[in-house]
BADO-503800 format. One record per residue: residue in one letter; x, y, z of N, C-alpha, C in turn. Coordinates in steps of 0.2 Angstrom, whole numbers. Layout:
BEGIN
+------+-------+-------+-------+-------+-------+-------+-------+-------+-------+
: resn :  n_c1 :  n_c2 :  n_c3 : ca_c1 : ca_c2 : ca_c3 :  c_c1 :  c_c2 :  c_c3 :
+------+-------+-------+-------+-------+-------+-------+-------+-------+-------+
:    a :     X :     Y :     Z :     X :     Y :     Z :     X :     Y :     Z :
...
+------+-------+-------+-------+-------+-------+-------+-------+-------+-------+
***
This chain:
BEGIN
+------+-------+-------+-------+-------+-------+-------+-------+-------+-------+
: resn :  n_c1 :  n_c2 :  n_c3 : ca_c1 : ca_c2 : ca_c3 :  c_c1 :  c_c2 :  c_c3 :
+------+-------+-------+-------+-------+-------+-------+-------+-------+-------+
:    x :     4 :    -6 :     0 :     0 :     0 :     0 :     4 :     6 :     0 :
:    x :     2 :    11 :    -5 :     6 :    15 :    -5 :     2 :    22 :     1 :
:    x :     7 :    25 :     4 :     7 :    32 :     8 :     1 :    35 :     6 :
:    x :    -5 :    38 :     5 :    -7 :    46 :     0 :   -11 :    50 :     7 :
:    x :    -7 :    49 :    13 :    -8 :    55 :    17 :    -5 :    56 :    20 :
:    x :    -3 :    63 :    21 :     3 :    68 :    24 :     3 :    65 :    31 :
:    x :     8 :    69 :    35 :    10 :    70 :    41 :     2 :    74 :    44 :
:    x :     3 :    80 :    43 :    -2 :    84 :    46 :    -9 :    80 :    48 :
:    x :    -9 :    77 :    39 :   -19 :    76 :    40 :   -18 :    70 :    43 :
:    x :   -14 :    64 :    45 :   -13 :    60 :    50 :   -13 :    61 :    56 :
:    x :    -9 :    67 :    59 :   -10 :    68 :    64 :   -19 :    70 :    65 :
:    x :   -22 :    76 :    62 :   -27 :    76 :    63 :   -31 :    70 :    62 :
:    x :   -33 :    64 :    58 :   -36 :    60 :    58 :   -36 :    56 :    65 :
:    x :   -27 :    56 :    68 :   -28 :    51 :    74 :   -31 :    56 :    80 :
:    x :   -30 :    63 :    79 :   -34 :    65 :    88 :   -43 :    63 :    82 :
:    x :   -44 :    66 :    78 :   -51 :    67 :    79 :   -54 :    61 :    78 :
:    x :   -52 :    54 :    77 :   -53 :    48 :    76 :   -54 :    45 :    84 :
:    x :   -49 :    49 :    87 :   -48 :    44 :    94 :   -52 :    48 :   100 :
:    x :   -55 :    55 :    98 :   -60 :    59 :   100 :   -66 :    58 :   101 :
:    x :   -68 :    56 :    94 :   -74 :    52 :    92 :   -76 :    46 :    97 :
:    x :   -70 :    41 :    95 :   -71 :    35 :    99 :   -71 :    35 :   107 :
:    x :   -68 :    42 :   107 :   -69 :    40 :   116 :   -77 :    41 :   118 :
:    x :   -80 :    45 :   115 :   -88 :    45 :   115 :   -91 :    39 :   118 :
:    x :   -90 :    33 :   113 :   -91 :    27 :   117 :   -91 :    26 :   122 :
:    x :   -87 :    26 :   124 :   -85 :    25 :   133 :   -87 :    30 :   138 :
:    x :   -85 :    39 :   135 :   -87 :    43 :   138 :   -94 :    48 :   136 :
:    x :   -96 :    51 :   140 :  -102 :    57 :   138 :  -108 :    52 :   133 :
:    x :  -109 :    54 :   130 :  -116 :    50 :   128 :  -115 :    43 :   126 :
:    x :  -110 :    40 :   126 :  -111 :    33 :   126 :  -115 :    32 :   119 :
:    x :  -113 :    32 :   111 :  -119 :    29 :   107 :  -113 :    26 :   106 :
:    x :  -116 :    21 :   102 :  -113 :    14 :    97 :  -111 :    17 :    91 :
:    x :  -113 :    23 :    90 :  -110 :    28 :    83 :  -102 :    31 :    84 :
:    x :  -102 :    31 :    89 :   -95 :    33 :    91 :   -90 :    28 :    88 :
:    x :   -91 :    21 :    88 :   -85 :    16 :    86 :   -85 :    19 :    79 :
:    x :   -87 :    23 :    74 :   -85 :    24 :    68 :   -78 :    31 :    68 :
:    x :   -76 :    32 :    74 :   -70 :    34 :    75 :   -64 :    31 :    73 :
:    x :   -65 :    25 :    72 :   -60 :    18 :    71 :   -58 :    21 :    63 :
:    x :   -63 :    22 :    60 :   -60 :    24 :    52 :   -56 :    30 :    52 :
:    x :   -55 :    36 :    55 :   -51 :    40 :    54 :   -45 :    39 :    59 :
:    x :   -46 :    35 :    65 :   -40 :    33 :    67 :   -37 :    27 :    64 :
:    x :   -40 :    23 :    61 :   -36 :    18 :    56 :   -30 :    19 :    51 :
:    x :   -34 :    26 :    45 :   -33 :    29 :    42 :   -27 :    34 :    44 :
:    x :   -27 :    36 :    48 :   -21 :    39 :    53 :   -16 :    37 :    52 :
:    x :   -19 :    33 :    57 :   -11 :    27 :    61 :    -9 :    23 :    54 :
:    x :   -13 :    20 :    47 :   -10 :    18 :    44 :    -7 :    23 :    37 :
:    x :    -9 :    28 :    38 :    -7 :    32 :    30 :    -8 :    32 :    27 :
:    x :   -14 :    27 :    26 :   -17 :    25 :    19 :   -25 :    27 :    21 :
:    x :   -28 :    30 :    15 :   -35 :    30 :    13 :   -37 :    25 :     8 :
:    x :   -44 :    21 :     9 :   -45 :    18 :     2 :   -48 :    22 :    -2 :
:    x :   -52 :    26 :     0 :   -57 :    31 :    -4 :   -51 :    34 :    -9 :
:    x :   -45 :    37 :    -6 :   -39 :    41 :   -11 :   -38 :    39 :   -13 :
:    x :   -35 :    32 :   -13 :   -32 :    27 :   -18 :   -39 :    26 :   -24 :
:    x :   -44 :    25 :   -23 :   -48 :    23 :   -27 :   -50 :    29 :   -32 :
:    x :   -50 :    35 :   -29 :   -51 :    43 :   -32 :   -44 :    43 :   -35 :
:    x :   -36 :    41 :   -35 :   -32 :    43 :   -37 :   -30 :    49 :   -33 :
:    x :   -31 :    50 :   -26 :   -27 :    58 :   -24 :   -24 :    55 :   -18 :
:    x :   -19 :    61 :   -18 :   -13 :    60 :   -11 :   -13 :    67 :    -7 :
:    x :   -12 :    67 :    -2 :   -10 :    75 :     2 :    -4 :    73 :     1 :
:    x :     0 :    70 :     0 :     7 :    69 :    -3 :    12 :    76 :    -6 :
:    x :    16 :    79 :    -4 :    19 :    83 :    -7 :    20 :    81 :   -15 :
:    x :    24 :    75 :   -14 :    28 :    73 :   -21 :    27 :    65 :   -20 :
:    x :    33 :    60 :   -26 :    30 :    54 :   -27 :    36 :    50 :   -23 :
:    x :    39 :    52 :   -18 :    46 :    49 :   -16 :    41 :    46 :    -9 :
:    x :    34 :    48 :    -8 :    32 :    44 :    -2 :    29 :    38 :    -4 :
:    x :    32 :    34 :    -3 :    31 :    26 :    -5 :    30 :    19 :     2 :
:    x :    30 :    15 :     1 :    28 :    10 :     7 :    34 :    13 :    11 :
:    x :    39 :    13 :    11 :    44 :    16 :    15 :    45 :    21 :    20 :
:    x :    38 :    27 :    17 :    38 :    33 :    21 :    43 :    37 :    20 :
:    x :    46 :    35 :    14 :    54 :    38 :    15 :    50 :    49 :    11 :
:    x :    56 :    50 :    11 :    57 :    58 :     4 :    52 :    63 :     9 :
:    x :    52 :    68 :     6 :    52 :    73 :     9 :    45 :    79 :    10 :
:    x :    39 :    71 :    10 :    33 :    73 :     9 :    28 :    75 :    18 :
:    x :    32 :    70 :    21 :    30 :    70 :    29 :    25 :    65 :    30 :
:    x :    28 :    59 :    24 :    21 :    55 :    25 :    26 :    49 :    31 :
:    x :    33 :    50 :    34 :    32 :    45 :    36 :    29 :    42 :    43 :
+------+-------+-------+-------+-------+-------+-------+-------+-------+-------+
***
């Protein structure tokens, strides 16, 4: 799988992902709250399936590859 999200929108994914999901457990308790798990997923792995299927990256350039590596801030 290749990278197609930055540093930035990762980091936001995993607080707003794992915000989400604390819901579950804390303040209203709905069972709507486990869909926090997809933007923290998404996060924590770098990959989007929706981007890959759309063709788009937050990716500065083409060096961020399964490695993380180049100077996109994907890793």
């Amino acid at each position: 799988m290749k990278k197609n999200i930055c540093l930035i929108e990762r980091i936001i994914r995993i607080v707003v992902g794992a915000a989400i999901l604390s819901l579950a457990f804390l303040g209203p308790q709905s069972p709507w709250a486990y869909l926090g798990i997809v933007p923290l997923l998404t996060g924590l792995t770098g990959w989007c399936p929706p981007y890959t299927i759309l063709g788009f990256s937050t990716c500065k350039d083409d060096k961020c590859d399964k490695s993380g590596g180049g100077g996109c801030g994907c890793s």
